[in-house]
C-alpha positions as CSV (number, residue, x, y, z in Angstrom):
1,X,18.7,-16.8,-15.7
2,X,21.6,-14.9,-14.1
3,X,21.6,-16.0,-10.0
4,X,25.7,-14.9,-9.9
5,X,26.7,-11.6,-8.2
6,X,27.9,-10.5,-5.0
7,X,25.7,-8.4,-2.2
8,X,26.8,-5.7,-0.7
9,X,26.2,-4.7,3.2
10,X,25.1,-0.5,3.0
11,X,24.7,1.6,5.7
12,X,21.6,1.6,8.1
13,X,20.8,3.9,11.2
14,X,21.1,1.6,14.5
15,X,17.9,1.8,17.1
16,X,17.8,1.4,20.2
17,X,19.8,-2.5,21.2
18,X,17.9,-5.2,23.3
19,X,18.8,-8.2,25.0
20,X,19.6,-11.5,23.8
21,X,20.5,-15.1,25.2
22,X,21.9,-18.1,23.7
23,X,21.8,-21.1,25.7
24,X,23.4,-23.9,23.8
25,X,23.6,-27.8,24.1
26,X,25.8,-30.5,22.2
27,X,25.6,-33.6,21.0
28,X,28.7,-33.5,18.6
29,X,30.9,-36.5,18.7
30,X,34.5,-36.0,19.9
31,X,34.2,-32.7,21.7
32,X,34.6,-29.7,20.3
33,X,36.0,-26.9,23.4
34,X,34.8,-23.5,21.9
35,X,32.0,-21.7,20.4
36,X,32.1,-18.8,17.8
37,X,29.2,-16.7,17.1
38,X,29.0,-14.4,14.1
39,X,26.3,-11.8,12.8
40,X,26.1,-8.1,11.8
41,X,24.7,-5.5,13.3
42,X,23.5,-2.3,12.1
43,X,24.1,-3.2,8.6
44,X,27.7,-3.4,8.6
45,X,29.5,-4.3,11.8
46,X,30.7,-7.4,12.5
47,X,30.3,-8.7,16.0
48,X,32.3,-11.8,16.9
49,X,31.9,-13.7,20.0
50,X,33.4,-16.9,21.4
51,X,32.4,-18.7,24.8
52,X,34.4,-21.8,26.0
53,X,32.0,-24.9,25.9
54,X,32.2,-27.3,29.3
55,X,30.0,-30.4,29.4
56,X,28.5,-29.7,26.0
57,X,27.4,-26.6,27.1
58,X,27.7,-23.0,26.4
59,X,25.9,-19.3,26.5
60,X,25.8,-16.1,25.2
61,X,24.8,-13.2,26.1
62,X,24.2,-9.5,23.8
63,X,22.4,-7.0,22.7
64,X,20.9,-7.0,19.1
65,X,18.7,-4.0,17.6
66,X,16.9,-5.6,16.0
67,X,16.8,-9.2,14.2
68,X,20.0,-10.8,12.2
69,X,21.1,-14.1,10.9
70,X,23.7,-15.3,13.1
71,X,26.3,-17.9,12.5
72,X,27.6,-20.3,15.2
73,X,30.9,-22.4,14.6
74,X,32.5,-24.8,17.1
75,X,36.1,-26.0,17.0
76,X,37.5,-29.0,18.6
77,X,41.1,-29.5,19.6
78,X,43.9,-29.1,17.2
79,X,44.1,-32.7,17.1
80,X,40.8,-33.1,15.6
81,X,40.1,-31.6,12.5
82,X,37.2,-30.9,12.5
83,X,34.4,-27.8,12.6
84,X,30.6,-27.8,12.8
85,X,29.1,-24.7,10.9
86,X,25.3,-23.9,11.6
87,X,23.1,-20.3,10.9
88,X,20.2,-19.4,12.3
89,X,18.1,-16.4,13.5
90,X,19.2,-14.3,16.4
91,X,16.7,-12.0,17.7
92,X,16.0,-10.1,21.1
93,X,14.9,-12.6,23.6
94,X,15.9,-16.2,24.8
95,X,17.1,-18.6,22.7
96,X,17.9,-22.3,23.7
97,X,20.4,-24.1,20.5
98,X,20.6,-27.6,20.5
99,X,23.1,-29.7,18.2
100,X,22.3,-33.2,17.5
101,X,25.0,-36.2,16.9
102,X,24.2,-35.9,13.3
103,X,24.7,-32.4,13.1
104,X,21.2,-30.7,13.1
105,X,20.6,-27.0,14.6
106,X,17.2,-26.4,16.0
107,X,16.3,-23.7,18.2
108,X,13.8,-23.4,20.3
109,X,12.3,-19.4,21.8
110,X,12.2,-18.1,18.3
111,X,9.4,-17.0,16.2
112,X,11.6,-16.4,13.5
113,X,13.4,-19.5,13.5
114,X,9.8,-21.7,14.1
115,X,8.6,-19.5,10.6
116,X,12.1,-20.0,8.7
117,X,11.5,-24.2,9.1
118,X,8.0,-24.0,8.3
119,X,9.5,-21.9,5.0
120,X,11.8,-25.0,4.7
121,X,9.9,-27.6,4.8
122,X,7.6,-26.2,1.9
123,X,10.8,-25.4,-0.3
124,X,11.9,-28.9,0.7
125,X,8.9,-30.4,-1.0
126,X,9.4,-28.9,-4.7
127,X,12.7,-31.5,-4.5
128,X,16.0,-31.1,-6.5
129,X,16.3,-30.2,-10.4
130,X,18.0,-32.9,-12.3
131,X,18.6,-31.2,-15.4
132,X,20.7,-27.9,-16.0
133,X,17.0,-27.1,-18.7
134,X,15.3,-27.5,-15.1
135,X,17.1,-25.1,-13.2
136,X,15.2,-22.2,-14.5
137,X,11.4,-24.0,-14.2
138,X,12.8,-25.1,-10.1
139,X,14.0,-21.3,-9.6
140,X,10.0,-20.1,-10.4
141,X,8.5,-22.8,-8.0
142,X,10.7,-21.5,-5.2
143,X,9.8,-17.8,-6.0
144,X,6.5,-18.9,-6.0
145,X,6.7,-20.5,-2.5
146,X,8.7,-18.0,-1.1
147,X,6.3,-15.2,-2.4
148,X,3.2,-17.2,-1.0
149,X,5.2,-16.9,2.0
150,X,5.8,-13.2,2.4
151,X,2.1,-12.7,1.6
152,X,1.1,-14.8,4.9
153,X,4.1,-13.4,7.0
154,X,3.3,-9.4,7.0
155,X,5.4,-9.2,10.5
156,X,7.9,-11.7,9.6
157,X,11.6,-10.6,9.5
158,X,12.3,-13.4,7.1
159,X,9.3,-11.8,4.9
160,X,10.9,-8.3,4.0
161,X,13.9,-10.7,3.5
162,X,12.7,-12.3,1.2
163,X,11.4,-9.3,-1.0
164,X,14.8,-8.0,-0.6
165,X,16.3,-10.8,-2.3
166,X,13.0,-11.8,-4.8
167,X,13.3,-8.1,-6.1
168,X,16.4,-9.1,-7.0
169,X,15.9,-11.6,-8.8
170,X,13.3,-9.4,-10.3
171,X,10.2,-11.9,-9.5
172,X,8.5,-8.5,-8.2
173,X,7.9,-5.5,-10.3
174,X,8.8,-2.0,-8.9
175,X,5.0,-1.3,-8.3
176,X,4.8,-5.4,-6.5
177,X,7.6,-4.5,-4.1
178,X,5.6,-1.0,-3.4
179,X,2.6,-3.0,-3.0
180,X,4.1,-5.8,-1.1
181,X,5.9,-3.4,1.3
182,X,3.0,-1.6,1.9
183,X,1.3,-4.9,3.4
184,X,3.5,-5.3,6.3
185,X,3.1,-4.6,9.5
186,X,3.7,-0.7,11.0
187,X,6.9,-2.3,12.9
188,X,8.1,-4.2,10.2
189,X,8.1,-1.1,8.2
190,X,10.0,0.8,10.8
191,X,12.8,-1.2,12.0
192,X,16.1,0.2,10.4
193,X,16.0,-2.9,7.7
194,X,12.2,-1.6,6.7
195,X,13.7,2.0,6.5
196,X,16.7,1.0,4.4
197,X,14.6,-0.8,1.8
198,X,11.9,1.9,1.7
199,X,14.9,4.3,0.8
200,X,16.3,1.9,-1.9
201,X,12.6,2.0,-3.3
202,X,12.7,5.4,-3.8
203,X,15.9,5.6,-5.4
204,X,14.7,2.8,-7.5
205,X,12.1,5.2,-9.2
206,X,14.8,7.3,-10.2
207,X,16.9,5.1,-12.3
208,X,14.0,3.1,-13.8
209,X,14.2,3.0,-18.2
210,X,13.6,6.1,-19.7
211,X,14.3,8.6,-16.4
212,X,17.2,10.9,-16.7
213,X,20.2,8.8,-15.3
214,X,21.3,10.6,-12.1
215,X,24.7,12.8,-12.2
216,X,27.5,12.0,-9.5
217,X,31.0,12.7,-9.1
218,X,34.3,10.0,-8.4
219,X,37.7,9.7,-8.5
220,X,39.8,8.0,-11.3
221,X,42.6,6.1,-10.5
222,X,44.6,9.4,-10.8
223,X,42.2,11.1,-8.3
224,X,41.1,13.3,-10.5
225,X,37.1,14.1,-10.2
226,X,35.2,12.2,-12.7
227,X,31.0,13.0,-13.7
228,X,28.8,11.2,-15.6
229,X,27.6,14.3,-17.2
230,X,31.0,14.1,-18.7
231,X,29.8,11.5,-20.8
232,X,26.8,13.1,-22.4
233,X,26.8,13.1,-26.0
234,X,27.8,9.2,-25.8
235,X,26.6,5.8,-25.1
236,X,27.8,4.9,-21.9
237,X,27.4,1.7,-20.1
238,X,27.8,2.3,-16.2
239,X,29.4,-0.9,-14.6
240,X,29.3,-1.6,-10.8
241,X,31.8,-4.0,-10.2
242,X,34.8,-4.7,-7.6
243,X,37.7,-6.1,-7.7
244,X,37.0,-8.8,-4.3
245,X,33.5,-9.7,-6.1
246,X,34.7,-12.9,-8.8
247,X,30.8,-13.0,-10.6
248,X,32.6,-9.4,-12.2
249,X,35.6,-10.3,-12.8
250,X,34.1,-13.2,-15.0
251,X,32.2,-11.1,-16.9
252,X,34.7,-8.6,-17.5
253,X,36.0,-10.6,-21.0
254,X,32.9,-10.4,-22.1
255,X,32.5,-7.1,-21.5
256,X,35.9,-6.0,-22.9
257,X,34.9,-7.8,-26.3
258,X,31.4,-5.9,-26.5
259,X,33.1,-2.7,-25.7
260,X,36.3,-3.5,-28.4
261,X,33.0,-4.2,-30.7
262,X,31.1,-1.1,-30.3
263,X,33.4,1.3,-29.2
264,X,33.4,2.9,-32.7
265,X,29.6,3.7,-32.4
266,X,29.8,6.5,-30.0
267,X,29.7,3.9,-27.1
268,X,31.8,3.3,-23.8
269,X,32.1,1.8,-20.6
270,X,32.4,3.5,-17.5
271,X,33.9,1.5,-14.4
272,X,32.3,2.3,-10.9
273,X,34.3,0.3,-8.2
274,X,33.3,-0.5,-4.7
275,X,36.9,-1.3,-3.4
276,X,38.1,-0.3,-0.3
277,X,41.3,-1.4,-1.2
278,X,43.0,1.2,-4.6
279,X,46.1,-1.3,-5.1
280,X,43.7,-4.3,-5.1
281,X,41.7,-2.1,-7.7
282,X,44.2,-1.0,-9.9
283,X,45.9,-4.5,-10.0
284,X,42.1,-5.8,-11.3
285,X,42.1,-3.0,-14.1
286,X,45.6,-3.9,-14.9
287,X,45.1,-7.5,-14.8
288,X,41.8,-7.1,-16.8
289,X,43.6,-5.1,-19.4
290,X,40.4,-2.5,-18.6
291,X,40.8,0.2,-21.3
292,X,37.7,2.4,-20.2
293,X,37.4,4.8,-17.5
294,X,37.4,3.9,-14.2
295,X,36.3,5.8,-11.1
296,X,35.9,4.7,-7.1
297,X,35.4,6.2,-3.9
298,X,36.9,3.4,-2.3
299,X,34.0,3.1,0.6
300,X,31.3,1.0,-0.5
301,X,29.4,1.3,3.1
302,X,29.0,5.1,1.8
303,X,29.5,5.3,-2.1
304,X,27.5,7.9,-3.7
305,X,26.9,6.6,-7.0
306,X,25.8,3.0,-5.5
307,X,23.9,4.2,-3.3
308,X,21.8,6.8,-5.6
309,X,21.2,3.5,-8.2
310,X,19.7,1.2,-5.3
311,X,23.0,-1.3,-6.3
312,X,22.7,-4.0,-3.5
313,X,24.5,-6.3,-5.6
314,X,27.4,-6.8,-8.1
315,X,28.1,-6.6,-11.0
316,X,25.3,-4.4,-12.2
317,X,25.1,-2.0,-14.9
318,X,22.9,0.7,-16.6
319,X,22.8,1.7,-20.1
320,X,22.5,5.8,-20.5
321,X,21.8,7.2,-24.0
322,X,23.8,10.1,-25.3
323,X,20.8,12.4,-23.9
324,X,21.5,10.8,-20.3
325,X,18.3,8.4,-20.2
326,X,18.3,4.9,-19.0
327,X,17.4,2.8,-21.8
328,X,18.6,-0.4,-20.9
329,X,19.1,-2.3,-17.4
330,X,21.9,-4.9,-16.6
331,X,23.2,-6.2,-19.6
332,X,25.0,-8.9,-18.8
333,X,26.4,-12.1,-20.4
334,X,24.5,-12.8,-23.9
335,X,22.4,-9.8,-23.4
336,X,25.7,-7.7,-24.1
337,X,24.3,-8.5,-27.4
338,X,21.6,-6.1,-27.2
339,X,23.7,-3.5,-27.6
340,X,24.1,-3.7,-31.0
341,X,20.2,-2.8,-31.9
342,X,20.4,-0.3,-28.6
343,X,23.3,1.9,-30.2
344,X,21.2,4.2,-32.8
């Protein structure tokens, strides 16, 4: 069971912002003098904010659009090395943090965060796998309680979350993510997160097996345009990857020995990177000792071919047939091995 990739934060519209608070209260041993608070909004902008802490206490003070997982660091003098990390829900409204001696976040003024430790507590009670042959039999007992969650939670945040993530993982089927989606609540449905993953639904339909693969347009490391209609005629494996995200970088060996392998039988690889950064992505090709194609429009908040396969996460890859159907999804690792009865 593959759990290894990197996410990817795409664009979403912003709505209107509302008002938050954050009062905060320590309990941390040797006293740490600031607080740092971290969290995205809109999708893809980072908002950092730090308050000086006096007494063992602090606040902040924002607007949010709509709900975010937040992140809240506090340092302590340079002579004490130390930091205290904790995450938790930041939503419109009030929210009082405290921080124990030992350590432990709770907040208090938060539906979402009341619903998140109920969640925990119930994944706390499935325990620990003590095997590695376990790890796959612990994975389905957590899907299973996270799913029995998002059925009882149609409002919750946390819920469409958790679909996100489960589809993923692919522990819903296209039709149960429909379904499930379906279920929630009218707001739910319409904050800019519910928009977003109805969109990524729909392009979902589009790349399922056997649809015509979808046609788009980057540039190679020369900058010249590259389509995948260029392809047609051949097998083509289309590989979502960058070079930042290690999970693809590990796989690329075994990718460059399945494409050294079948490259003879009308098969190749075509790289699609999310970089930002084209030094940082030719030094990866380089470095990798890449021989097929590579393409990038070096903005993966707004990259076409990404964005038209639903890729959330990487690495990720489709299998396209010489008459430009998907016939095979995410062949990755052993299932590289596939390819060998795929190739016809």
């Amino acid at each position: 069971m593959i759990r290894n990739r990197c996410y990817l934060l795409l664009p979403i519209a912003a709505y209107a912002a509302k008002p938050f608070r954050i009062t905060g209260t320590l309990h941390l041993a040797d006293h740490p003098v600031s607080a740092h608070l971290y969290y995205y909004t809109s999708g893809d902008q980072l908002v950092h904010d730090s308050v000086h802490i006096t007494d063992g206490k602090f606040t902040f003070a924002g607007e949010l659009d709509e709900p975010v997982r937040a992140y809240l660091n506090c340092h302590y003098p340079p002579s004490v090395r130390k930091l205290f990390r904790g995450e938790f829900y930041l939503e419109p409204g009030n929210h009082a943090i405290t921080i124990s001696e030992e350590g432990k976040l709770t907040v208090q003024g938060s539906l979402l965060n009341d619903e998140n430790v109920q969640l925990q507590q119930e994944l706390a009670k499935i325990g620990k796998p003590t095997e590695i042959e376990e790890i796959d039999s612990f994975r389905a007992l957590c899907d299973h309680v996270e799913k029995d969650f998002v059925s009882r939670h149609p409002a919750s945040f946390i819920s469409l979350e958790l679909l996100e993530r489960l589809s993923d993982y692919s522990a819903y089927t296209l039709e149960q993510q429909e379904a499930t989606f379906a279920g929630f609540m009218p707001a739910l449905k319409n904050s800019y997160m519910g928009k977003a993953f109805a969109a990524m639904l729909e392009n979902l339909k589009r790349v399922q097996i056997g649809a015509v693969a979808p046609d788009f347009t980057e540039k190679d490391t020369a900058g010249i345009d590259v389509s995948l209609k260029d392809f047609r005629g051949k097998y083509v494996l289309v590989n979502f990857w960058a070079s930042w995200c290690f999970p693809c970088l590990e796989e690329m060996p075994g990718l460059l020995k399945a494409y050294n392998k079948y490259k003879d039988r009308n098969f190749t690889v075509l790289g699609v990177s999310l970089d930002k950064s084209k030094p940082a992505w030719i030094k990866a090709i380089e470095q990798g000792q890449l021989p097929w194609k590579q393409i990038s429009d070096k903005d993966p908040q707004h990259a076409s071919a990404a964005n038209l396969y639903a890729v959330r996460f990487i690495p990720q890859n489709f299998l396209i047939n010489s008459e430009g159907k998907i016939i095979a999804h995410n062949l990755r690792g052993e299932a590289l091995e596939k390819l060998d009865e795929l190739l016809k």
